[in-house]
C-alpha positions in Angstrom: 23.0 3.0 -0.1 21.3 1.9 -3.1 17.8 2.1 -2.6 15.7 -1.2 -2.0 12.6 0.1 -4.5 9.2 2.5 -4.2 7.0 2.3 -1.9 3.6 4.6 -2.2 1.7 5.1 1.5 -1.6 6.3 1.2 -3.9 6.5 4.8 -5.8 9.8 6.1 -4.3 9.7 9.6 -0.6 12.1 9.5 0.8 9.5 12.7 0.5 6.5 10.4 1.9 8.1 7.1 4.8 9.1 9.6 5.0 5.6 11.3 5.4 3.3 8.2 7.2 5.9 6.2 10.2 5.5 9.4 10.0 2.0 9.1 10.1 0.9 5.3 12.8 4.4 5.4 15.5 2.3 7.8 14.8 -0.8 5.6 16.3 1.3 2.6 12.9 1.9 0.6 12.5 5.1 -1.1 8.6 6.2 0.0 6.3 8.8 -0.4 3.1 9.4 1.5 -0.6 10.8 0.4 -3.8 11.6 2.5 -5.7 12.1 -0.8 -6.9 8.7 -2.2 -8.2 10.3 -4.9 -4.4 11.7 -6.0 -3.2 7.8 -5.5 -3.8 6.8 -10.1 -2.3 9.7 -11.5 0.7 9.5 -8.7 1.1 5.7 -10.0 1.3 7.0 -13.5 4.1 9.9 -12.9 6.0 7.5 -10.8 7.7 4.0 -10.9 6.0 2.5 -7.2 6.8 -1.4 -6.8 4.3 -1.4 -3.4 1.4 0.3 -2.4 0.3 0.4 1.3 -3.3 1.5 1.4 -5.4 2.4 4.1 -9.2 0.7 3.5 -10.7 3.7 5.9 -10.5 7.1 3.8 -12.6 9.9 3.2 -14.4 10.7 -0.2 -13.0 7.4 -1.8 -11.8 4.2 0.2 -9.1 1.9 -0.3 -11.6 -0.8 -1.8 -12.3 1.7 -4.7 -9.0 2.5 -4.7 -7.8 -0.7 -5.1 -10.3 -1.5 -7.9 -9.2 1.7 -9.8 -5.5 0.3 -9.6 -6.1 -2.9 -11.0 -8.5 -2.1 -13.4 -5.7 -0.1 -15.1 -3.8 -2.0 -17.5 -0.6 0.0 -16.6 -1.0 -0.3 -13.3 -2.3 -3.9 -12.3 0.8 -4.9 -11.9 1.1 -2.6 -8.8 1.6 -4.6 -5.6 -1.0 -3.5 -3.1 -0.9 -4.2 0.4 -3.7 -2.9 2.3 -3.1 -1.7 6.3 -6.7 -1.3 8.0 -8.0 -1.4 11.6 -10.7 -3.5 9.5 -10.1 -7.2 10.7 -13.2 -9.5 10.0 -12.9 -12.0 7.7 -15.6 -10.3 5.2 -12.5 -7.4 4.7 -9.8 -9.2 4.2 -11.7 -11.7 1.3 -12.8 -9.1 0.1 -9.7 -7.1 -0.8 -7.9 -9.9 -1.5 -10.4 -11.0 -4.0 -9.9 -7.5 -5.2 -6.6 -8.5 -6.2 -4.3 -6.7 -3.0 -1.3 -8.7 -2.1 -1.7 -9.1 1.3 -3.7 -7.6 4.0 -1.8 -5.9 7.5 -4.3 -5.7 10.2 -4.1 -2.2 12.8 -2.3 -1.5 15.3 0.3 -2.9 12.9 3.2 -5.4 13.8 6.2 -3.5 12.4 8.1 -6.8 11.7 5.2 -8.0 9.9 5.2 -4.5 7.8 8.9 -5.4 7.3 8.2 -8.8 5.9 5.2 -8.5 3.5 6.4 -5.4 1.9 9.9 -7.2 1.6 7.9 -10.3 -0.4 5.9 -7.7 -2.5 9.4 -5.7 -3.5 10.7 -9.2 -4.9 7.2 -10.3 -6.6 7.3 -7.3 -8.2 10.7 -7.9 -9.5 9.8 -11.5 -11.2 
């Protein structure tokens, strides 16, 4: 099977990694997971991702910077980023969507929701 497109996973908890690396596997995505936020740029730049999903919560740099790293490069801005947080006031989710993430999932995550934002970000990417 043809696969659906690449999906990047970065959060600092192993379970999760795991968790939505199964999920967005069955769906047909190619993934690969990281811990290390700071790795998350120069993985972007070795590798053709469509969809990031980024934890906001992270030692030594969170996704917020993260995020702002991504779309301050010019090669990378183009990067859809979803972030997946425990983080669910309304200050968070403005905030990284101001930011310029694509969406926002909220923890403990709805796996058909996963399913369904990361399958509108594959075909934004694409246009």
């Amino acid at each position: 099977m043809p696969t659906q497109g690449k999906i990047l996973i970065v959060d600092d908890v192993s379970t999760h990694l795991l968790l939505l690396q199964t999920i967005l596997h069955d769906e047909g995505y190619e993934t690969e997971i990281t811990d290390d936020p700071k790795s998350v740029v120069d993985l972007l730049l070795k590798k053709d991702f469509q969809v990031i999903l980024l934890d906001i919560m992270m030692p030594g740099m969170d996704g917020f910077q993260v995020l702002e790293k991504i779309k301050s490069n010019e090669e990378l801005s183009c990067v859809n980023v979803i972030i997946i947080s425990a983080k669910t006031d309304s200050w968070s989710i403005k905030n990284a969507l101001d930011r310029g993430a694509f969406d926002y999932i909220t923890k403990p995550i709805n796996i058909q929701d996963v399913r369904n934002k990361v399958k509108s970000a594959m075909i934004e990417s694409i246009l």
